[in-house]
SELUM-571599 format. One record per residue (C-alpha): x, y, z; chain. Coordinates in pm, whole numbers, plus 50000, padded with zeros to 5 digits. Layout:
BEGIN
@px X&py Y&pz Z&c A $
...
END
This chain:
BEGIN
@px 82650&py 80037&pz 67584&c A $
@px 82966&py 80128&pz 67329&c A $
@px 83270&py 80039&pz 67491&c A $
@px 83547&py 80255&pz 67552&c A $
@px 83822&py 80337&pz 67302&c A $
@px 84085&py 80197&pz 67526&c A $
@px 83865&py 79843&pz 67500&c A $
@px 83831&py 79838&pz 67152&c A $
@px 84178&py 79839&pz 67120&c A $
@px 84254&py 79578&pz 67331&c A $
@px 83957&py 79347&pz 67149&c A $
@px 84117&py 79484&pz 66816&c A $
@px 84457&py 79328&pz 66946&c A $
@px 84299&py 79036&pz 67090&c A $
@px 84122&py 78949&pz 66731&c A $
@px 84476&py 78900&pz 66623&c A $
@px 84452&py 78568&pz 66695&c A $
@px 84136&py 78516&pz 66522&c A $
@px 84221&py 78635&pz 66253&c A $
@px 84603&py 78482&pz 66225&c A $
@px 84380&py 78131&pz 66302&c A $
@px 84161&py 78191&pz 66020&c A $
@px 84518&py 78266&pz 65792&c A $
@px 84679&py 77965&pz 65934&c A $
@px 84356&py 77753&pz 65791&c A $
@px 84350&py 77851&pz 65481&c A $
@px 84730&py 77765&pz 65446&c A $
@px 84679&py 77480&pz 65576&c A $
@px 84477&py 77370&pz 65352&c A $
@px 84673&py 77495&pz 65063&c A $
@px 84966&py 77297&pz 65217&c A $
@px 84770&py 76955&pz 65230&c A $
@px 84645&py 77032&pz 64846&c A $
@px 85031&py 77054&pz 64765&c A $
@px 85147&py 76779&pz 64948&c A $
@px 84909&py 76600&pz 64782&c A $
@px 85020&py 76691&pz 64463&c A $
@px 85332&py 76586&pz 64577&c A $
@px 85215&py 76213&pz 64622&c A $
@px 85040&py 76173&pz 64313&c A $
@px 85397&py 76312&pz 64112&c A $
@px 85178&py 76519&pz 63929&c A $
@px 85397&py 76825&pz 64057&c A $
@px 85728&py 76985&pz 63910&c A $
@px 86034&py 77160&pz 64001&c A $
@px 85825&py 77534&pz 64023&c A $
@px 85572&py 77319&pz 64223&c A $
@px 85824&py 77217&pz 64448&c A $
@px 85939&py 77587&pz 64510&c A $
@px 85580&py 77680&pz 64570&c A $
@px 85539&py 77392&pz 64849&c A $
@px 85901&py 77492&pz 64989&c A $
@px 85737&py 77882&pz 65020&c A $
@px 85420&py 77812&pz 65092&c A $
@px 85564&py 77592&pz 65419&c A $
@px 85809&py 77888&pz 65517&c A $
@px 85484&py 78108&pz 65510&c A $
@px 85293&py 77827&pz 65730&c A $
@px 85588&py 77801&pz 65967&c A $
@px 85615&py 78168&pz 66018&c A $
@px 85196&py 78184&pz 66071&c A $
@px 85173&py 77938&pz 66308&c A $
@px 85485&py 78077&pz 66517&c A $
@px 85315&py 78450&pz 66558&c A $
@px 84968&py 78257&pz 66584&c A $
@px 85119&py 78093&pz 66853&c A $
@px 85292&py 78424&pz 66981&c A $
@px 84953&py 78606&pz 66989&c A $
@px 84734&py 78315&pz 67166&c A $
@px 84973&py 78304&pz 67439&c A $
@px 84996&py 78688&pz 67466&c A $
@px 84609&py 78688&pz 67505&c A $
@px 84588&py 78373&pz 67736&c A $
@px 84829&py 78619&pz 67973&c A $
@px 84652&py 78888&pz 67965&c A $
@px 84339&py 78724&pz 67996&c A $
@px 84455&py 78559&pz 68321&c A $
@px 84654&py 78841&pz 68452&c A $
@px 84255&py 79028&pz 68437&c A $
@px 84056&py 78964&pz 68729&c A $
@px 83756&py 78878&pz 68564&c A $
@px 83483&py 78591&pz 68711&c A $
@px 83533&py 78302&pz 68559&c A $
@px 83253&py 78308&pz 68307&c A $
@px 83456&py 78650&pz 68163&c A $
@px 83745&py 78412&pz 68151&c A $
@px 83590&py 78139&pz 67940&c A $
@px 83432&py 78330&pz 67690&c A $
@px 83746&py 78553&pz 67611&c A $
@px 83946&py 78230&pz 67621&c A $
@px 83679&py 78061&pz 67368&c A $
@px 83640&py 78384&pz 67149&c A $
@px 84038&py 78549&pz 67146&c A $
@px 84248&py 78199&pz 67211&c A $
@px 84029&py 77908&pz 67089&c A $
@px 83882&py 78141&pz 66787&c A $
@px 83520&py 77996&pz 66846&c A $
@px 83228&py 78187&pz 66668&c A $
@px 82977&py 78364&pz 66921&c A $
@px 82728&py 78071&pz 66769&c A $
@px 82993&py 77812&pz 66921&c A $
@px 83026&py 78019&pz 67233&c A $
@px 82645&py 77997&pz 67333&c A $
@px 82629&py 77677&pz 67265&c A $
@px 82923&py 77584&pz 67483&c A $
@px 82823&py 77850&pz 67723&c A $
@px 82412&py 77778&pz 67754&c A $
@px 82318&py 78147&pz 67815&c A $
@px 82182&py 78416&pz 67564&c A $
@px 82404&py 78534&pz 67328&c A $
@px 82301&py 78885&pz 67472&c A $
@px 82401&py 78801&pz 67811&c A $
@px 82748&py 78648&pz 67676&c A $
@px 82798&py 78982&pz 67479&c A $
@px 82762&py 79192&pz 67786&c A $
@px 82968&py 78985&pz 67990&c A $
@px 83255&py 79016&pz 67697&c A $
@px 83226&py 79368&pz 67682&c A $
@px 83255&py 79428&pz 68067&c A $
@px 83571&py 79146&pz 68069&c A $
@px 83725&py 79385&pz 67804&c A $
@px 83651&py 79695&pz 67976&c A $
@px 83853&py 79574&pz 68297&c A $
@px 84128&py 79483&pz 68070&c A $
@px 84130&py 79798&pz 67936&c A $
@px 84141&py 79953&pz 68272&c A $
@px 84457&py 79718&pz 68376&c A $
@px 84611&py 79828&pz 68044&c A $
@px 84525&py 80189&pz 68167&c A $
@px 84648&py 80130&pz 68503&c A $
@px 84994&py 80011&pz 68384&c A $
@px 85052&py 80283&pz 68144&c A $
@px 84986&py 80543&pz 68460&c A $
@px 85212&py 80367&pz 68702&c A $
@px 85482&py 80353&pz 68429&c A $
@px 85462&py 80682&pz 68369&c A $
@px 85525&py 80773&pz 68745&c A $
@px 85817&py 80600&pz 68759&c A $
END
């Protein structure tokens, strides 16, 4: 069953946290590298600059990161989904767990796990649909 274009968007949204997570890592990593660097004094003044912009651009990552996982945790809890719905969405959009990480967590088939995340998604879309419309009449 394809989802609706309505969902899609709201998963597309949603996967802004995954992939802002996935970001974050990665200059994370390039920030311990540096700071490492830094300890061994095997880094100069152009080093230094690098380090000072390369923290800016961590700062700024993990404040929209942040932004986004607490945008989806609302919206996720504003849905009235079952609570299994809730988890996985939670695991896959906030925590940024892999589907392999879900159904281990979960103990179901990862069939079963993607239905349930396409239905959760569909009644968000429909919420997202619903405000729209009663904006629109006022």
């Amino acid at each position: 069953m394809a989802m609706s274009k309505t969902a899609e968007a709201v998963k597309r949204e949603m996967m802004t946290a995954v992939t802002l997570r996935r970001e974050l890592e990665a200059l994370e990593q390039e920030w311990r590298d540096l700071l490492e660097a830094l300890e061994n004094s095997v880094i100069d003044d152009e080093g230094l600059a690098l380090a000072e912009s390369v923290n800016r651009e961590r700062m700024a990552l993990r404040r929209a990161f942040t932004r986004q996982q607490l945008k989806n945790w609302a919206r996720v809890r504003a849905g009235r989904l079952t609570p299994l719905q809730n988890r996985i969405l939670g695991q896959r959009y906030v925590q940024g767990c892999t589907w392999g990480d879900i159904v281990a967590r979960q103990k179901k088939a990862k069939q079963y796990l993607l239905r349930e995340h396409n239905k959760a998604l569909e009644k968000l879309a429909e919420q997202v649909f619903q405000n729209a419309k009663k904006s629109l009449e006022k």
